[in-house]
LUMZA-710399 format. One record per atom (N, C-alpha, C, CB): residue number from 1; residue in three letters; atom name; x, y, z. Coordinates in steps of 0.1 Angstrom, whole numbers, plus 5000, padded with zeros to 4 digits. Each point is the difference from the previous one (the first is absolute). Glycine has a CB too. Layout:
{NUM,'ALA','CA',{X,Y,Z}}
...
//
This chain:
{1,'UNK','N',{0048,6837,8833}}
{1,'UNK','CA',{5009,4991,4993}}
{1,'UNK','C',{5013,5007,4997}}
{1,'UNK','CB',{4980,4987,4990}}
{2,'UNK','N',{5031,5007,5012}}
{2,'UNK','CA',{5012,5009,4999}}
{2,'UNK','C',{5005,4991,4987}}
{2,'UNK','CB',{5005,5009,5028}}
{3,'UNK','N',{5003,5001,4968}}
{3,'UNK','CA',{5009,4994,4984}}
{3,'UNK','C',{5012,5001,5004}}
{3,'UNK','CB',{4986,5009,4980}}
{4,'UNK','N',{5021,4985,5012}}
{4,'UNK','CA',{5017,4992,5002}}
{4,'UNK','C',{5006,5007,5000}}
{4,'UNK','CB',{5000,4983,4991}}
{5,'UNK','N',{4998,5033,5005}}
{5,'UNK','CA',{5008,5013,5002}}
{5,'UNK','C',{4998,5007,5014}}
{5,'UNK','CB',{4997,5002,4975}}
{6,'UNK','N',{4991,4989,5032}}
{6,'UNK','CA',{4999,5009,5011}}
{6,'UNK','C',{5010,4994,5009}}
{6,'UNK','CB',{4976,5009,4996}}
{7,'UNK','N',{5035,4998,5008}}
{7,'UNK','CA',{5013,4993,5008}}
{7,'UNK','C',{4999,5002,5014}}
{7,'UNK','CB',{5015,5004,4983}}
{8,'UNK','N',{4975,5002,5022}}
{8,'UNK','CA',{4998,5003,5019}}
{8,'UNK','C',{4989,4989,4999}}
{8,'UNK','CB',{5003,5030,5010}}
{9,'UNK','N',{4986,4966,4982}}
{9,'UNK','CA',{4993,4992,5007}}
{9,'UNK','C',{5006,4985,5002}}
{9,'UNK','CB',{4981,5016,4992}}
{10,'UNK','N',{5029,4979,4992}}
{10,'UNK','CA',{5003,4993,5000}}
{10,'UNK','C',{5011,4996,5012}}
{10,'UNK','CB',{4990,5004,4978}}
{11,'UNK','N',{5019,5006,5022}}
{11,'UNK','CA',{5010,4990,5009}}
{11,'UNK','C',{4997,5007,5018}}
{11,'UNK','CB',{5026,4996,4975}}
{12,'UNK','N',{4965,5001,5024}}
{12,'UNK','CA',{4993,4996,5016}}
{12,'UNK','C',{4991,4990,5001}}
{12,'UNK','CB',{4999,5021,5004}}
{13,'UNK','N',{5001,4975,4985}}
{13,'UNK','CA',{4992,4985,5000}}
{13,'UNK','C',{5014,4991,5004}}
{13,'UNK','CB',{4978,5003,4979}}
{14,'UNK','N',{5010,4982,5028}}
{14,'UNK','CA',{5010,4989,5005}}
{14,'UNK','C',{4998,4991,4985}}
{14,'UNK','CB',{4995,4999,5032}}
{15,'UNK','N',{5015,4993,4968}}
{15,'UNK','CA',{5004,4987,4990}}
{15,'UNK','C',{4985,4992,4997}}
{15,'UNK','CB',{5027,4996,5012}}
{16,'UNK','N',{4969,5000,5001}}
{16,'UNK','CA',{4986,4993,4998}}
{16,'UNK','C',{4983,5007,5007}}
{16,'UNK','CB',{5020,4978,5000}}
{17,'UNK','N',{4982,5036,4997}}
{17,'UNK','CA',{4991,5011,5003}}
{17,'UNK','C',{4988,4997,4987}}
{17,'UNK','CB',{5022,5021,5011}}
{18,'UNK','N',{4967,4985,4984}}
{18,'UNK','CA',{4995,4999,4986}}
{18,'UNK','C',{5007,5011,4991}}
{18,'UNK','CB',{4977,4989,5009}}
{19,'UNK','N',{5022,5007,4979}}
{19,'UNK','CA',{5011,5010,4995}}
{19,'UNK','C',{4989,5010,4997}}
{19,'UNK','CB',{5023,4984,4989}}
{20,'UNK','N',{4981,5032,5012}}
{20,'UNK','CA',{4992,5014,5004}}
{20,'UNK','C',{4998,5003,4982}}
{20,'UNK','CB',{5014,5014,5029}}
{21,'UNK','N',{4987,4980,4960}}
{21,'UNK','CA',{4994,4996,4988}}
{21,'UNK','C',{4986,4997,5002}}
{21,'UNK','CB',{5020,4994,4992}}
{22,'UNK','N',{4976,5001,5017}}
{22,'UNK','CA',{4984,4990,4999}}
{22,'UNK','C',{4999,4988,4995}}
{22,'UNK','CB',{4990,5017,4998}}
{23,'UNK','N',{5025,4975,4994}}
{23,'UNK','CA',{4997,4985,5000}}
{23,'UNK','C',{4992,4995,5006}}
{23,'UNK','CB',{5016,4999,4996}}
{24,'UNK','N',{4988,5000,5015}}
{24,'UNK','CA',{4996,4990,5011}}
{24,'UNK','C',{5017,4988,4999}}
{24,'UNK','CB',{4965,5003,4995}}
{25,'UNK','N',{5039,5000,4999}}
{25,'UNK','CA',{5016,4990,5004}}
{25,'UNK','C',{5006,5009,5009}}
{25,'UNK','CB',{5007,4986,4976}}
{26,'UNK','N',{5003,5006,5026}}
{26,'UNK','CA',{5010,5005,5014}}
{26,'UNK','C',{5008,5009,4994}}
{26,'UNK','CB',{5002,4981,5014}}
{27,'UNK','N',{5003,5028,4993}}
{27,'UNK','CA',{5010,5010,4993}}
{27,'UNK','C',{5011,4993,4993}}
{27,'UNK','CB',{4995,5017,5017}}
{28,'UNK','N',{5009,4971,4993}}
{28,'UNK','CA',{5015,4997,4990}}
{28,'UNK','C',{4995,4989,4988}}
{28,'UNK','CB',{5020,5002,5024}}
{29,'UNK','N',{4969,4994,4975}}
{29,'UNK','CA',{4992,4995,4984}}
{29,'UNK','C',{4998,5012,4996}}
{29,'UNK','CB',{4987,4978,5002}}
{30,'UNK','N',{5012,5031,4995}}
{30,'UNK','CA',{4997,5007,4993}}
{30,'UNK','C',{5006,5014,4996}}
{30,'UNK','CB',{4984,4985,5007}}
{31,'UNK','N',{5020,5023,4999}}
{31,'UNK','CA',{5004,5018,4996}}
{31,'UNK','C',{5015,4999,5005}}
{31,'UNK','CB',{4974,5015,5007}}
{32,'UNK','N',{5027,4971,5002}}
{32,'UNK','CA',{5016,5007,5006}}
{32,'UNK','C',{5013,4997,4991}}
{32,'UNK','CB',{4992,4995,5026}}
{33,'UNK','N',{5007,4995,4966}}
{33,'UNK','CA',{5006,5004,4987}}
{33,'UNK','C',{5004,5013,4992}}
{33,'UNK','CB',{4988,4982,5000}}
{34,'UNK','N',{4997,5021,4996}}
{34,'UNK','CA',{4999,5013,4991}}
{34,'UNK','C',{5008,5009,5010}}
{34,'UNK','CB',{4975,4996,4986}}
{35,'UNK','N',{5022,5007,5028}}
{35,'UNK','CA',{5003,5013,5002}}
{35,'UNK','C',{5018,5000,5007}}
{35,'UNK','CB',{4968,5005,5006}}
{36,'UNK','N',{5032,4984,4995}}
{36,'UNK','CA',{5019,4995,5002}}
{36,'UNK','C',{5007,5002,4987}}
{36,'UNK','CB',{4996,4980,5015}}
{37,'UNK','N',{4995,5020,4974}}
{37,'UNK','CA',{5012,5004,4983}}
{37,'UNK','C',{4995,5014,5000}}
{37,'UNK','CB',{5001,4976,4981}}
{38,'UNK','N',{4989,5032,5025}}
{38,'UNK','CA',{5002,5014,4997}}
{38,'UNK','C',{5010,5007,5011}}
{38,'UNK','CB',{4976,4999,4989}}
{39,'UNK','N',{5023,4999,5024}}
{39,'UNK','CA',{5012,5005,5011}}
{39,'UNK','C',{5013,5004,4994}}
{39,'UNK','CB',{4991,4985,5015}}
//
């Protein structure tokens, strides 16, 4: 399970990939917010 700090796993994910949190929502429901206001 990766966390919203982790910045390589995240932005290698696609928009509608599962988001690498373990939701189970799509990346852009869920983490691509958070990790676009930390950038």
């Amino acid at each position: 399970m990766a966390r919203v700090g982790d910045a390589d796993v995240f932005s290698q994910t696609g928009r509608n990939d599962p988001c690498p949190c373990g939701s189970g929502k799509k990346y852009k429901r869920c983490c691509l917010g958070k990790v676009s206001a930390q950038a």
